[in-house]
C-alpha positions in Angstrom: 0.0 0.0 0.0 1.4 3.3 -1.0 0.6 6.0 1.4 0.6 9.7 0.0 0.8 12.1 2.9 -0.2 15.8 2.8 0.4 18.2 5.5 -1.9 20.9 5.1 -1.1 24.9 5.9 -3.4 27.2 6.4 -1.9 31.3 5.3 -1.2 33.5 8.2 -3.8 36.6 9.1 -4.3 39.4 7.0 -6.0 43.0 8.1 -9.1 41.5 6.5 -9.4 38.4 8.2 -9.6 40.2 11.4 -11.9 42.8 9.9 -13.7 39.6 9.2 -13.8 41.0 5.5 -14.3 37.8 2.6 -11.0 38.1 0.2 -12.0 35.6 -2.2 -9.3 36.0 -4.8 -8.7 39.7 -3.8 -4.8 39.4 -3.0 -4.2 40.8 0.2 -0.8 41.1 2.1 -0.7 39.3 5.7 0.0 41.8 8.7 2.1 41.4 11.1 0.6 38.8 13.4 0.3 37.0 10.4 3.8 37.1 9.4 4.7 35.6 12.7 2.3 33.4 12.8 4.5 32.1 10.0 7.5 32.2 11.2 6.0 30.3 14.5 4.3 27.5 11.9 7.5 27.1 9.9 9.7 26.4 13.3 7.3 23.9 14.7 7.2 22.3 11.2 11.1 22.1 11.9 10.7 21.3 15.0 8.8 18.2 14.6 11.6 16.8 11.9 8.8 16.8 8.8 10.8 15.2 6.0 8.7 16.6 3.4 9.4 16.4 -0.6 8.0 19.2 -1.6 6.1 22.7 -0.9 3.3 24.1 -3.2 1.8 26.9 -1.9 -1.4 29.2 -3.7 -0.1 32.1 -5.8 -1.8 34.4 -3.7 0.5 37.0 -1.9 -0.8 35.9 1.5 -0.4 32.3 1.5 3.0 32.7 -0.9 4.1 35.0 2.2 3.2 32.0 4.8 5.3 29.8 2.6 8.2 32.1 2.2 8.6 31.0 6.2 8.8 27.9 5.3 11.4 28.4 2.3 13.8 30.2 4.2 14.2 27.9 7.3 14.3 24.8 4.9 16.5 26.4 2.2 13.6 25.2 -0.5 11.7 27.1 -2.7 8.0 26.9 -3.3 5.8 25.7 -6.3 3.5 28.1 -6.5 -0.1 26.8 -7.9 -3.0 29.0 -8.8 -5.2 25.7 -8.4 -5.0 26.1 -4.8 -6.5 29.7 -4.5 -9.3 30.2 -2.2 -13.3 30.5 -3.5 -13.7 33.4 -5.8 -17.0 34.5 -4.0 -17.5 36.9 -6.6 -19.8 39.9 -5.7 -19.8 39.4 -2.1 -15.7 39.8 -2.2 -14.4 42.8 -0.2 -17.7 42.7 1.6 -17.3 42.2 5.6 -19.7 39.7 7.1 -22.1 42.5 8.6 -22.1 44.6 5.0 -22.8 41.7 2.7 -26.7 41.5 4.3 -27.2 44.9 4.1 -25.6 45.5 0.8 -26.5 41.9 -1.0 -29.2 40.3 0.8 -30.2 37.7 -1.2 -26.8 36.4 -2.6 -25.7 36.2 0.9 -28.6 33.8 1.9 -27.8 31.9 -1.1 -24.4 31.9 0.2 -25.4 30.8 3.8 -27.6 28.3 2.6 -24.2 26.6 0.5 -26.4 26.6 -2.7 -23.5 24.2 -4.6 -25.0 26.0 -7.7 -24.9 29.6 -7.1 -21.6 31.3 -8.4 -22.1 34.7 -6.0 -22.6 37.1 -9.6 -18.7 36.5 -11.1 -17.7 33.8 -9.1 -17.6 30.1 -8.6 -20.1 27.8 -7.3 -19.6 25.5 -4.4 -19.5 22.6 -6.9 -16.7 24.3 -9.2 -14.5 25.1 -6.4 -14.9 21.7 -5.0 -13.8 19.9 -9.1 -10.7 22.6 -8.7 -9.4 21.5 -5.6 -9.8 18.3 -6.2 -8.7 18.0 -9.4 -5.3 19.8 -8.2 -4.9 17.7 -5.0 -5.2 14.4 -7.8 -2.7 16.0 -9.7 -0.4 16.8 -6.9 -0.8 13.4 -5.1 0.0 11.5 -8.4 3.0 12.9 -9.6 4.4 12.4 -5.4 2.7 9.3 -5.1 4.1 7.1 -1.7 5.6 10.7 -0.8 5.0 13.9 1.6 3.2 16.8 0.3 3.8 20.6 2.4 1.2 22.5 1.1 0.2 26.3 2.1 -3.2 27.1 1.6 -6.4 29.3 2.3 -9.3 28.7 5.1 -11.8 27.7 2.5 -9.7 25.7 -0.2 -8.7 23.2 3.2 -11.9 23.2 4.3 -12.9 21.8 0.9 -9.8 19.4 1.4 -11.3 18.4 4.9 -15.0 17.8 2.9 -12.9 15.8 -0.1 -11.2 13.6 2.6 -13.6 12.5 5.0 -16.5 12.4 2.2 -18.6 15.6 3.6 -21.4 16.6 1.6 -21.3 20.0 -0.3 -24.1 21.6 1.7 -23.4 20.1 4.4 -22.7 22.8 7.5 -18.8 23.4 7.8 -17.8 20.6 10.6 -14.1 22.1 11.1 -12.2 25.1 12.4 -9.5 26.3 9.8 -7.0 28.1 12.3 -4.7 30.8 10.3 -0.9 29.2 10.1 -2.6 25.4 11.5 -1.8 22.1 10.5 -3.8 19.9 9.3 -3.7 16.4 8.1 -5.1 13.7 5.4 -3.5 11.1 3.2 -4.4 8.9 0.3 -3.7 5.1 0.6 -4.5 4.6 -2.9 -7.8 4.0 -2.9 -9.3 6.4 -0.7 -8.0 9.7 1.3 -8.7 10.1 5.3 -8.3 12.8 7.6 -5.4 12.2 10.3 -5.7 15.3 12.2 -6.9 18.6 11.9 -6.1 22.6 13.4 -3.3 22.1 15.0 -2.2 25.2 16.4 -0.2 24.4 19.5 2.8 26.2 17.7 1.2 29.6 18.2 1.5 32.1 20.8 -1.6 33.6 20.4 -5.3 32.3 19.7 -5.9 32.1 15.4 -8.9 33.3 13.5 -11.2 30.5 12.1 -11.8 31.1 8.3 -15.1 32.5 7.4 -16.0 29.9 5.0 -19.9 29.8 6.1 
């Protein structure tokens, strides 16, 4: 049995995470709790001796940032992938979570309600961000196949991840917390991925925001 191992990263905070403003695609900068949040993740990552054979990280700026942690304590450099981007949630983008029922009512109700169909007026639906992430993970996993994969992502992408690995429905409620800078888990024996642990943050000083992936 050939086990594929992926260690799951989520970026460090950003001004609007704590504004708890959705990004989306927007690229946004991480501040500077999230830049130490980094550095903390990437030392507990060395810490724990990970042998890993290689980093991918999304080509957003935030979750590039995270990895750059990673990159210069290990001496590696990243694979940047634009596969592993968070949701583009279209109109509601830039919108913070008390502005988006005032200003768009009834895509944020569509939203809540995780309609897998509704693509939020120029974005993507539940159902083509969920063929994108897997469809990258597949392609990651098979060209490291029996290997270990460091990957630096977004809040909503691994929550997807988490869905993809332990078989949770689409509209189902979100089951998980997706700490900034955690780690998180799942493998792929072959025939089937599982989830071996999830949100770790006992690397950080201070308590992470969950990601706002309703």
């Amino acid at each position: 049995m050939t086990i594929t191992r992926f260690c799951l990263v989520r970026h460090g905070e950003t001004d609007w995470n704590a504004e708890r403003r959705l990004q989306g695609h927007t690229d946004i900068d991480l501040n500077a709790r999230g830049l130490a949040q980094a550095e903390q993740m990437a030392r507990a990552i060395k810490r724990i001796n990970l042998a890993f054979d290689v980093l991918y990280t999304s080509d957003l700026q935030r979750a590039a940032k995270t990895a750059k942690a990673i990159e210069e304590l290990f001496a590696t450099s990243a694979v940047a992938n634009a596969g592993l981007r968070e949701r583009h949630l279209g109109a509601l983008q830039g919108l913070t979570t008390d502005e988006a029922p005032q200003l768009e009512p009834e895509l944020w109700r569509s939203h809540l309600s995780r309609n897998v169909t509704e693509e939020l007026r120029g974005g993507e639906s539940i159902q083509q961000f969920a063929d994108r992430i897997n469809t990258t993970l597949e392609k990651i996993r098979e060209q490291y196949l029996g290997k270990t994969v460091l990957l630096v992502s977004h809040g909503g992408a691994l929550d997807m991840m988490y869905r993809i690995a332990s078989n949770q429905a689409l509209d189902a409620e979100k089951a998980v917390a997706v700490p900034n800078a955690s780690l998180n888990w799942i493998s792929h024996d072959g025939y089937s991925w599982k989830v071996d642990g999830w949100a770790d943050t006992s690397h950080l000083e201070n308590l992470a925001l969950d990601n706002l992936d309703l």
